[in-house]
C-alpha positions as CSV (number, residue, x, y, z in Angstrom):
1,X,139.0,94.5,180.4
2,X,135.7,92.7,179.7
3,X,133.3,95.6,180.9
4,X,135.2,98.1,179.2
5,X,134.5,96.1,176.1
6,X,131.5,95.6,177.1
7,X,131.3,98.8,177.3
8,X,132.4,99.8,174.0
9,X,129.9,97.3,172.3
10,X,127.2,98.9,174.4
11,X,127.5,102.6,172.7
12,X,128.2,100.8,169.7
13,X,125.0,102.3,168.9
14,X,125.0,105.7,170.3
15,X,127.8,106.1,168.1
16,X,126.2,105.5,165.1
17,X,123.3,107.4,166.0
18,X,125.3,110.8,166.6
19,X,127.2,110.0,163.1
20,X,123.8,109.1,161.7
21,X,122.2,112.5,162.7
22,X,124.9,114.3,160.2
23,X,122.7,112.9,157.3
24,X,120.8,115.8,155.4
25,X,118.0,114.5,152.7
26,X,120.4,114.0,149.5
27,X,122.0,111.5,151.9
28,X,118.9,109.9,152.7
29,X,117.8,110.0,149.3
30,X,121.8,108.5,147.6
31,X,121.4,105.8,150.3
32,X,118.0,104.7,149.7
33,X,118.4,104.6,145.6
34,X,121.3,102.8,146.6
35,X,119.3,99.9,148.7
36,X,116.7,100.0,146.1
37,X,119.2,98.9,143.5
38,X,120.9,96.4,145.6
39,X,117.5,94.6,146.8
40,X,115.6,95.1,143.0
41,X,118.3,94.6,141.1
42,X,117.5,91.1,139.8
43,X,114.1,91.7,139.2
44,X,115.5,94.6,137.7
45,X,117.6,92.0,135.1
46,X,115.1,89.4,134.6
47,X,112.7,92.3,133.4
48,X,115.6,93.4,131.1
49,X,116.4,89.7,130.1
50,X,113.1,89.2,128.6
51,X,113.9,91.4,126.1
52,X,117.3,90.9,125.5
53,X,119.5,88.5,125.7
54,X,119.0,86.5,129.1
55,X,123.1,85.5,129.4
56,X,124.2,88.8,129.1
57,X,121.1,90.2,131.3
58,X,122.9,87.6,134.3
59,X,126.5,88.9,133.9
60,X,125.4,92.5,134.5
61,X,123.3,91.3,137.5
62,X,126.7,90.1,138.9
63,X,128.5,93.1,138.2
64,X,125.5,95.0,139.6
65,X,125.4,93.2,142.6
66,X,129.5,93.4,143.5
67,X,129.6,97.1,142.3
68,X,126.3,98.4,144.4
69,X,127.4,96.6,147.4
70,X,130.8,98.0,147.2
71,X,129.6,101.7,146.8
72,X,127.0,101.1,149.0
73,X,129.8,100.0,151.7
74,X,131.7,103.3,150.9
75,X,128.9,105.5,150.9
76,X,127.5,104.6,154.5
77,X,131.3,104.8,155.9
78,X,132.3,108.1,154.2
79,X,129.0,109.3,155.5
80,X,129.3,108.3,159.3
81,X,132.8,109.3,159.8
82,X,132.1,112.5,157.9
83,X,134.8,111.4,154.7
84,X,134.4,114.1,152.1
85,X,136.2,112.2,149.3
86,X,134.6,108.9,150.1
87,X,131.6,110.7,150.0
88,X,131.9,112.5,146.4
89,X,133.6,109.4,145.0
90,X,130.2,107.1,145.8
91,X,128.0,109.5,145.0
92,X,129.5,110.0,141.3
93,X,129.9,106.3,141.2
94,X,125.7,106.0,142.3
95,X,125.5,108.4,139.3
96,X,126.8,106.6,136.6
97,X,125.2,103.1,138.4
98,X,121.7,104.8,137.9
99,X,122.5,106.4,134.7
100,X,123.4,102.6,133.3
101,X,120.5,101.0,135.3
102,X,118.3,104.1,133.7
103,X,119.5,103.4,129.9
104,X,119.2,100.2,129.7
105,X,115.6,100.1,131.0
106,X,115.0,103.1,128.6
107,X,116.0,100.6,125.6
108,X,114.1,97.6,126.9
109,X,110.8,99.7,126.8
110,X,111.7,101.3,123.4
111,X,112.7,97.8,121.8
112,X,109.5,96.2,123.1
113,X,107.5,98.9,121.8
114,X,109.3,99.7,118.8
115,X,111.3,96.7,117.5
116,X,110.4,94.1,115.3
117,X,109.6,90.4,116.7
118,X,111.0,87.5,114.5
119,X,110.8,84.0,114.8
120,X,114.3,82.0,114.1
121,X,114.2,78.3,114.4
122,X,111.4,78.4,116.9
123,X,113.0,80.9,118.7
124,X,111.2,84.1,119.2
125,X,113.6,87.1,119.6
126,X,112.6,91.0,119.4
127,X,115.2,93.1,117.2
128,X,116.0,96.1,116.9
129,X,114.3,98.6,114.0
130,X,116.1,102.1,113.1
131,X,112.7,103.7,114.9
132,X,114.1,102.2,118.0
133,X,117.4,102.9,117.2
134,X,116.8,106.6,116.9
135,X,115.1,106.8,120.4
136,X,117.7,104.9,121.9
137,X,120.2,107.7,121.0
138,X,118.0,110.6,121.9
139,X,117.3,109.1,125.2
140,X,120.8,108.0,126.0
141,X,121.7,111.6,125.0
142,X,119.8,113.0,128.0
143,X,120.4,110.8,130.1
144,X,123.9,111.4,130.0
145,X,123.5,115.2,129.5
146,X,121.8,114.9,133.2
147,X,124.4,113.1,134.4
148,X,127.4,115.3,133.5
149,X,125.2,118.2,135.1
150,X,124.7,115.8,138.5
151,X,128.9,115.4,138.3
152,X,129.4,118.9,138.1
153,X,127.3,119.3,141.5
154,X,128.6,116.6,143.0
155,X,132.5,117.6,142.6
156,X,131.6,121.2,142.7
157,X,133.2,122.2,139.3
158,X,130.9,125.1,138.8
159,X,133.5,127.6,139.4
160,X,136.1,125.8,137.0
161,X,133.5,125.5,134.4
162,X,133.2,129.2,134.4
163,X,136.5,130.0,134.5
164,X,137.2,128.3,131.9
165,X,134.2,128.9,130.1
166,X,133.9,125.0,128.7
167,X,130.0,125.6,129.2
168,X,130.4,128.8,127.2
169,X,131.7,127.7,124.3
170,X,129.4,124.3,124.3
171,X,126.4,126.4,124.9
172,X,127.6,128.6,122.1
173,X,129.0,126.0,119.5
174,X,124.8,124.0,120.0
175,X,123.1,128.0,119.4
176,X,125.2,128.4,116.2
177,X,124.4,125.0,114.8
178,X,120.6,124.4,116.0
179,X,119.7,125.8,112.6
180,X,121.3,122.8,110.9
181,X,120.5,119.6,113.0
182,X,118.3,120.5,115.9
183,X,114.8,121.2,114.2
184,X,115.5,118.1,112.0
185,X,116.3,116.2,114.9
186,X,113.8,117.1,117.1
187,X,110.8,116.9,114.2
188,X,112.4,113.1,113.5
189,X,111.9,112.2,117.3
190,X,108.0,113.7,117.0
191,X,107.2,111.8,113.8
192,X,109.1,109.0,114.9
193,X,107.1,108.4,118.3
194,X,103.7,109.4,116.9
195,X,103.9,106.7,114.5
196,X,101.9,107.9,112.0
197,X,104.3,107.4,108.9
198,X,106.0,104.3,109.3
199,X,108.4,102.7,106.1
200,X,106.6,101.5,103.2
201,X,103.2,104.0,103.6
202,X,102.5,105.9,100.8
203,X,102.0,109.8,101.4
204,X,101.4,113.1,99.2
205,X,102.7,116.6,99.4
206,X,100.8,118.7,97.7
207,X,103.3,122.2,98.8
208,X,106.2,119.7,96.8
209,X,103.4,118.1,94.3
210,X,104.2,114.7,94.9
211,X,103.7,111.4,95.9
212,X,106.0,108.9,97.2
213,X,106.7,105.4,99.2
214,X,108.3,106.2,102.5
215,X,111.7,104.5,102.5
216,X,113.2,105.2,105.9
217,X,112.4,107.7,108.8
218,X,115.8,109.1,110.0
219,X,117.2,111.0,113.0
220,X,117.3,113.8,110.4
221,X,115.7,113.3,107.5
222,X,113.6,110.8,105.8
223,X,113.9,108.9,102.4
224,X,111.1,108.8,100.1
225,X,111.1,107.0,96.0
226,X,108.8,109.5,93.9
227,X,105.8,107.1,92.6
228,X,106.5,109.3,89.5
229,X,110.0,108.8,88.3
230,X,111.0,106.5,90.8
231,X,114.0,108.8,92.4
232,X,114.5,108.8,95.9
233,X,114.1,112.0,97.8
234,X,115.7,113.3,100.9
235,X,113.3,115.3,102.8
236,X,114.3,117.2,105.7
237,X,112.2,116.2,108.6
238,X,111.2,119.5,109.8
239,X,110.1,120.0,106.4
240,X,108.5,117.3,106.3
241,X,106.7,118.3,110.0
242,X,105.7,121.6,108.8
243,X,104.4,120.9,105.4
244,X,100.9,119.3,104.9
245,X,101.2,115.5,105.0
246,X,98.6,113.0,103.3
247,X,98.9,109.8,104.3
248,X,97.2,107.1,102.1
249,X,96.3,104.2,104.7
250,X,93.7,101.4,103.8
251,X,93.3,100.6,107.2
252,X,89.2,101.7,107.6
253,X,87.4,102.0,104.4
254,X,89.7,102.6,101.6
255,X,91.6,105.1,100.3
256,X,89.4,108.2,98.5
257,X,90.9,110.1,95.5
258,X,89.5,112.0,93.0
259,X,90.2,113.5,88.8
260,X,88.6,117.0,88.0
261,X,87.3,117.4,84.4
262,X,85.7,120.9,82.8
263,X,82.6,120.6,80.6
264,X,81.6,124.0,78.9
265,X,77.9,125.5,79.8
266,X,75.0,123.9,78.0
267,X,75.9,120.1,78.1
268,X,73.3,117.5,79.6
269,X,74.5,116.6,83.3
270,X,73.5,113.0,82.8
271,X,75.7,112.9,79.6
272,X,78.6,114.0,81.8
273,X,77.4,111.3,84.9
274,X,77.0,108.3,82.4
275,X,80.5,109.4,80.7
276,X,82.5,109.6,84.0
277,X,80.6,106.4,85.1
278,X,81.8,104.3,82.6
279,X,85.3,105.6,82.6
280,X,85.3,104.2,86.3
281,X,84.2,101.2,85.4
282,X,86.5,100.9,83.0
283,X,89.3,101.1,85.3
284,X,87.3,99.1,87.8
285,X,87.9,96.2,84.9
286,X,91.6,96.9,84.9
287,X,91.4,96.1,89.0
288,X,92.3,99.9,89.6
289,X,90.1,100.9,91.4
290,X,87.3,99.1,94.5
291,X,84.1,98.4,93.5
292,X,82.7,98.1,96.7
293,X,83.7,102.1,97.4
294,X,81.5,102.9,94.5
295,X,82.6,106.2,93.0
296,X,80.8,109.8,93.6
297,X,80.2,112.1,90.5
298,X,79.7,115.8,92.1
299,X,79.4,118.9,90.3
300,X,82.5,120.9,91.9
301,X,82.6,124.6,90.6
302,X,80.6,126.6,88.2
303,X,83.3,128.9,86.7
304,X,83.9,131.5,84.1
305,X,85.0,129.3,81.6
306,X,83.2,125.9,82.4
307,X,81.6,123.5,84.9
308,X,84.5,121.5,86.9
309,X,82.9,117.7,87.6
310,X,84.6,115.7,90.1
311,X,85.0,112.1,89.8
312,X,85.9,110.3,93.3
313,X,86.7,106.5,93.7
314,X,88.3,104.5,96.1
315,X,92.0,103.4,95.1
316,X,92.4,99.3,95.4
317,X,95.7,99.8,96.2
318,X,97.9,103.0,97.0
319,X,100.8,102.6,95.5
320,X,99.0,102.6,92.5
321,X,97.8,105.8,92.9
322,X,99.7,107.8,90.3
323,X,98.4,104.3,87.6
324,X,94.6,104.4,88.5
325,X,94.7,108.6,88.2
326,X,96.2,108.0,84.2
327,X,94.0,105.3,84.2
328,X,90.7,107.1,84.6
329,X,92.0,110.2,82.4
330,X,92.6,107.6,79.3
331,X,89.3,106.7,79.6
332,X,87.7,110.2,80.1
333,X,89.5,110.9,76.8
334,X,88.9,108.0,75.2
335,X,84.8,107.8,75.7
336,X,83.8,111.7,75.1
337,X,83.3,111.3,71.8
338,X,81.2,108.3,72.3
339,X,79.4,110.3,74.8
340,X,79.1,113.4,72.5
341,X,81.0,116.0,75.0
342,X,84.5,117.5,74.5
343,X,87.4,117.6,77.5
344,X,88.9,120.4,75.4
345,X,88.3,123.9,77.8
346,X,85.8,126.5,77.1
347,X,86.9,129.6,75.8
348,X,85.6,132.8,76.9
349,X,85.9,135.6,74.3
350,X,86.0,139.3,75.6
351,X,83.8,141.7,73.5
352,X,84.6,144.8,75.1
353,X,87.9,145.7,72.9
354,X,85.4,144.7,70.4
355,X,82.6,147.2,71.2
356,X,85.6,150.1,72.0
357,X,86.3,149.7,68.7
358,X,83.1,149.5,66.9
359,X,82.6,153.2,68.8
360,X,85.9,154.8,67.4
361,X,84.5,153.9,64.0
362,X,81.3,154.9,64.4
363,X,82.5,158.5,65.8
364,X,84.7,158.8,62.7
C-alpha cells in the first residue's frame, strides 16, 4: 500500500505536466496578470493610498488579496482538469478584477495631476476638481466599454448579440445622437487635458465679439460671464474648439492690446504720436494700463477715407480689459481738440455724378 502511494506521489508531477501542456497563450497570459496582481497588489494600494485615503486604500488590499487568491485557485484548477465553466467564470471574474485595479489607478494619476492640494489642519490632502472629474468619467467609460466587449468573448455571446441585435440598436441609438453630445464631449476632453483654458482666464472670441471670464469647463460645454454685461454664456465646447480662441495670460510679458483711431490726410504725424501718447499716459495714471510695456504708436493702414493709427499697450490686468479699451477712447476724445486733430471720419465726396451732370448741361 505504501509504494503504491508512493507511487501516486511520484507522477504527482507527470500529471500536472500533461494537464499543464493544455495551456494555450491567453491561459498563460490570465494566469500571469493573475500572479502579478496577487504578488503587486500592495504596492499596488500603497501607491493608491497616497492619494487617497490610506484606510480605505487597506480594506481594498484585503478584498484584493482574498478575491485574487480565490480566482486564482479556480482558474489554475478549471484549467488543469480542463473545467469549461470554471474556466469562463475566472476569467470574467480576472476581467472585472483588472478593470477595478485599472480604474482606480486611472483616477489616482488623474487626481494627482489634476486635483487641487489643500491643506486642512496641517493635514495635506489632494481633492478632487471638475477637470478631474470629467476624465474620471471618460476614462471609466472605456474602460468599462472594453470590458463588456472582453465578456462577450469570454462567454461567447456573439451569436446572441446578433440575434438579438442589442449591438444593433446600441450602435444605432450612439450614430443618431453623436450630433448632440459626442463632438461636445469629445472637444471638452481635448480642451480639458491640454490645459490651456483653465477657470477664471480671461479669453476673446472675436467670430462671437466677445470677451469673457471662464467660469467652468464642462463635459459638454463651458460657462463664461460676458466682461460686457456680466451674463453668463453657455458655449458649446465644440464651438468653442473650432472657433478662434484668445487667451489673455500674464504669465510672460504682459498682455498686448491695441485701439484703432482714423485721422484724415494732411495732419502732422507727431501731432497724432504726442496725442495718442498722452492719452496712454493718461490711463497709465488711472493704473490701467503697464508702464513698464511702454505702448507702440504705428501707422496701420492708409485708406480711402483716412489714415488708421494704432495705439498698443500692455493691459495691467485682464479682466480689465473691456475698462482700459473705454479708458483710452475717453481720452482720445477728450485731448484732440487740445491737440488740434478731429476723431470725426473723413469724408470722401464722389465728383463723378457731378461732372455727368455738368456734361448733360453743357450738351443742352
Amino acid at each position: 500500500m505504501l509504494a503504491s502511494l508512493s507511487f501516486q506521489l511520484n507522477n504527482i508531477p507527470i500529471i500536472i505536466n500533461e494537464h499543464l501542456d493544455v495551456l494555450g497563450p491567453i491561459d498563460h497570459f490570465t494566469l500571469a496578470v493573475n500572479l502579478i496582481i496577487l504578488v503587486f497588489s500592495k504596492w499596488f494600494a500603497s501607491k493608491y493610498g497616497l492619494i487617497k485615503d490610506n484606510s480605505k486604500s487597506q480594506a481594498r488590499l484585503r478584498i484584493l488579496h482574498v478575491t485574487n487568491l480565490i480566482l486564482f485557485t479556480t482558474y489554475l484548477i478549471a484549467v488543469i482538469f480542463e473545467i469549461h465553466l470554471g474556466r469562463a467564470i475566472s476569467q470574467t471574474f480576472l476581467v472585472v478584477l483588472a478593470s477595478y485595479l485599472l480604474i482606480h489607478f486611472a483616477e489616482a494619476f488623474i487626481l494627482k495631476k489634476y486635483g487641487k492640494s489643500k491643506t486642512i489642519e496641517n493635514f495635506a490632502r489632494t481633492t478632487e476638481t471638475h477637470t478631474s472629474r470629467t476624465l474620471e468619467l471618460f476614462v471609466c467609460f472605456i474602460i468599462i466599454t472594453i470590458s463588456i466587449v472582453l465578456l462577450i468573448n469570454i462567454w461567447g455571446l456573439e451569436d446572441w448579440l446578433q440575434t438579438t441585435s442589442v449591438l444593433g440598436f446600441l450602435a444605432l441609438f450612439i450614430f443618431a445622437s453623436k450630433e448632440y453630445w459626442a463632438g461636445d464631449f469629445l472637444s471638452g476632453i481635448l480642451i480639458i487635458s491640454q490645459g490651456r483654458i483653465e477657470r477664471g482666464d480671461v479669453i476673446k472670441i472675436k467670430d462671437e465679439e466677445l470677451s469673457a471670464i471662464v467660469l467652468q469647463v464642462g463635459s459638454f460645454q463651458t460657462i463664461v460671464r460676458d466682461l460686457v454685461n456680466k451674463h453668463d454664456i453657455i458655449l458649446p465646447n465644440s464651438k468653442l474648439r473650432l472657433a478662434r480662441v484668445d487667451i489673455l495670460k500674464s504669465d510672460l510679458k504682459g498682455i498686448r492690446e491695441f485701439e484703432d483711431f482714423w485721422f484724415g490726410y494732411g495732419i502732422e504725424m507727431k501731432k497724432v504720436e504726442e496725442m495718442l501718447e498722452e492719452a496712454w499716459e493718461k490711463t497709465m495714471e488711472e493704473g490701467l494700463v503697464d508702464k513698464y510695456g511702454g505702448c507702440i504708436i504705428a501707422n496701420k493702414e492708409c485708406g480711402d477715407h483716412g489714415v488708421r493709427w494704432r495705439l498698443a499697450y500692455t493691459l495691467k490686468s485682464p479682466h480689465k480689459i473691456i475698462e482700459t479699451g473705454n479708458r483710452i477712447r475717453e481720452w482720445a476724445y477728450q485731448l484732440q481738440d487740445k491737440h488740434g486733430l478731429q476723431l470725426a471720419t473723413p469724408l470722401t465726396h464722389d465728383l463723378s455724378n457731378t461732372n455727368t451732370q455738368v456734361q448733360k448741361l453743357e450738351n443742352g
